[in-house]
N, C-alpha and C positions, 0 to 999 in steps of 0.2 A: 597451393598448400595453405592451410587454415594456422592463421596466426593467434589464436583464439588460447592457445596454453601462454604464451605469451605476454598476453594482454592484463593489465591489473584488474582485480575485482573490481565488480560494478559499485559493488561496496564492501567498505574493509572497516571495523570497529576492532580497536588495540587496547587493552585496557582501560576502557570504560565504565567510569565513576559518577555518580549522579546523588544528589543528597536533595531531600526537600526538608530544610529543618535539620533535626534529628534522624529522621527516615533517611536510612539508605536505600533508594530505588532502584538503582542499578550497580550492581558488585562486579567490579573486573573482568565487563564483557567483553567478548573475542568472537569474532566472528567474521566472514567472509560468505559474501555473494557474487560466484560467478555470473556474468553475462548471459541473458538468455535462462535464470534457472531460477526456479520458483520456489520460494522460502515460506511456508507456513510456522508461524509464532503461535503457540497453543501455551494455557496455560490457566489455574486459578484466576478470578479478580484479585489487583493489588500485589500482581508475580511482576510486573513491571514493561511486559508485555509493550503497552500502548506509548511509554515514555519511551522505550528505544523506538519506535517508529517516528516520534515526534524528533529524538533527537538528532535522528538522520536528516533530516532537512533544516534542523537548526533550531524548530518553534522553541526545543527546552536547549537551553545550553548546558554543556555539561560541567561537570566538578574538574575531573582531568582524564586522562587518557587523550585517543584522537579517533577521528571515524573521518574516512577518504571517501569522496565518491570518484568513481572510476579514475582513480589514481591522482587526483587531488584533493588537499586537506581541506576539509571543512573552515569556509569564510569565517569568520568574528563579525561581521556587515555588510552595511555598504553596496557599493554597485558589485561586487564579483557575488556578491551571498545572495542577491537578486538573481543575479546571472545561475547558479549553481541550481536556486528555487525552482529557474526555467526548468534544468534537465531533471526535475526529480518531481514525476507527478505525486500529488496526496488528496485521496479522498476519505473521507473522514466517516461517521456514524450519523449525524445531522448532515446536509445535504449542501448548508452554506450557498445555496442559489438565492444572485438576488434577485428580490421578488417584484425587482418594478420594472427588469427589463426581461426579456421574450425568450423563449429555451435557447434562438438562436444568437440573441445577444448575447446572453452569457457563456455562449460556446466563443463569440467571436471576441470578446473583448480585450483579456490576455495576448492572445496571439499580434492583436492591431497595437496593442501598448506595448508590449514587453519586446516581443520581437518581430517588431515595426514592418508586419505584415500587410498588404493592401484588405482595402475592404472587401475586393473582389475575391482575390483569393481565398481572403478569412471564412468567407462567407462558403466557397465551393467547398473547404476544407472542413466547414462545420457540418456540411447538408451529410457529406461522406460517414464522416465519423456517427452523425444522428441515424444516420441507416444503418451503421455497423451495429449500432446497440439497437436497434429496433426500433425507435422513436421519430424517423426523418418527416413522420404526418404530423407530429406536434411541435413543429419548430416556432409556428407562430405563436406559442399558446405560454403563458403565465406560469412558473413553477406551482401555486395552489391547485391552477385547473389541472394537475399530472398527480398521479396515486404515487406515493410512497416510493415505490421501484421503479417509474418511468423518472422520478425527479435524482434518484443514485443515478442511474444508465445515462439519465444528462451530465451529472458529475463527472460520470467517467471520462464522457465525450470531451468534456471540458478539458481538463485534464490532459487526457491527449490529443489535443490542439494545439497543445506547447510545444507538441512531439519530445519526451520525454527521452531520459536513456532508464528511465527506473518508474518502477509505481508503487507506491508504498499505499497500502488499508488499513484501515485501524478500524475493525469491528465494521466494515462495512452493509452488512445485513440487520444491524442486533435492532437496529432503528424501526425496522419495517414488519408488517403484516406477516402470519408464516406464507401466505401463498402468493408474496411478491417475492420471497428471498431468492428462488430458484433463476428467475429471469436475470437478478442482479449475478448470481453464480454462473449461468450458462454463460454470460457477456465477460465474466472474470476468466473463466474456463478458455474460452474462445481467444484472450488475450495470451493466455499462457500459452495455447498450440500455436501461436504465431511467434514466438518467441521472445515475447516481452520477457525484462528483466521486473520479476515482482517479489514482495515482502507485504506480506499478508498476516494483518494480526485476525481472527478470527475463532468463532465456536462452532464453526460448519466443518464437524468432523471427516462428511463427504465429500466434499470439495477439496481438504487437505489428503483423502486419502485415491483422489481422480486427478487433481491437477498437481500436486507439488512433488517436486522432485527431495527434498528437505522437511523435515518436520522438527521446529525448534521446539525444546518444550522448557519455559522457566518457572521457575517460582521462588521467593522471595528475592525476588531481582538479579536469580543467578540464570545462567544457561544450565542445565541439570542435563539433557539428554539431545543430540544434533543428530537423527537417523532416518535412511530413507523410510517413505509412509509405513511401508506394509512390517518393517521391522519394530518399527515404532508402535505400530497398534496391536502387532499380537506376539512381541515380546519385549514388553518395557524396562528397563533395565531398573530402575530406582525405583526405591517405596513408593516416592510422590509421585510420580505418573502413575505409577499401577492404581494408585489410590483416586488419580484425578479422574483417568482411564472410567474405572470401578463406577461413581459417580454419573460421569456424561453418556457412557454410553448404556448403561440401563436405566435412562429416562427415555 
């Protein structure tokens, strides 16, 4: 019998408040991520999108409310907010690979530091994950010598090397060439049918309307609309989406 109703969210946001200054970036978010189910964050630039992805793992702290991961409260530091860092991969827009050590270095590094994995292992566990995404012939090679999308697809790889219970994106394509984006969506796509738990801030309408089970839409730092894809794109409920909708999709 599956325990899975059971189980707390992968992630749980309870009235969540965020201020930069004056700017209110996030207004009394609520929100819930089942295990296993993939959350597209769609929305204007400046709807606040990228800061709740940040503040899932902690980068932004918040004003008040509380955000769990899978049924524990988000650390304030320290070694448990390390520990927390482990289970919540983040791959970002820039590609943050460092540049003096080898695609398989920085696949193996985290994992031999944070969770005091062997070299050997580290190393069996990078080759894998580099062939998951495509890339297992450029392990010896320099993030400069990899185009755009093979240097994301190390990202990813990276990332989960930690072995994750979550993967959170923030714009992960917007970085790249248009005819890299697809390889980095097929390897996201590929993650969601295995069941990862993800939260995807992104402008890849296709992707949120193939792989997610969720399509969050905010703007001015609210949640405005939480509906599976297909009802979401072709019946928006608020002016602002219809509006955003109106926009993205006749370009």
């Amino acid at each position: 019998m599956s325990t899975a109703t059971s189980a707390p969210p992968m992630i749980k946001a309870t009235a969540v408040n965020k201020y930069f200054g004056d700017l209110h970036v996030l207004r009394d978010i609520n929100l819930e991520v089942p295990r296993g189910q993939v959350v597209v964050v769609l929305g204007p630039s400046g709807s606040g999108k990228s800061t709740l992805c940040r503040a899932i793992n902690r980068l932004e702290p918040i004003n008040d409310g509380a955000i769990e991961i899978d049924g524990k409260p988000l650390p304030e530091e320290g070694k448990t907010l390390a520990a927390l860092r482990a289970d919540v991969g983040m791959v970002f827009q820039q590609f943050n690979l460092f540049a003096h050590k080898t695609i398989l270095e920085n696949v193996t590094l985290a994992p031999r530091k944070v969770r005091k994995i062997n070299a050997e292992e580290a190393r069996k566990t990078a080759m894998e994950l580099l062939d998951r995404v495509g890339i297992a012939n450029q392990s010896e090679k320099y993030p400069a010598q990899l185009s755009g999308g093979q240097q994301q697809r190390a990202a990813i790889a990276r990332a989960l090397a930690m072995r994750p219970k979550v993967m959170l994106f923030d714009e992960p394509t917007s970085a790249l060439d248009p005819e890299m984006v697809q390889e980095v969506l097929d390897t996201m796509t590929g993650l969601a049918e295995e069941g990862m738990t993800m939260l995807v801030v992104t402008h890849e309408m296709g992707f949120a309307r193939r792989a997610a089970h969720r399509v969050i839409f905010m703007s001015d730092g609210e949640i405005v609309e939480d509906e599976a894809p297909e009802a979401f794109f072709t019946k928006p409920k608020s002016e602002r989406a219809k509006d955003f909708l109106g926009k993205i999709l006749t370009h």
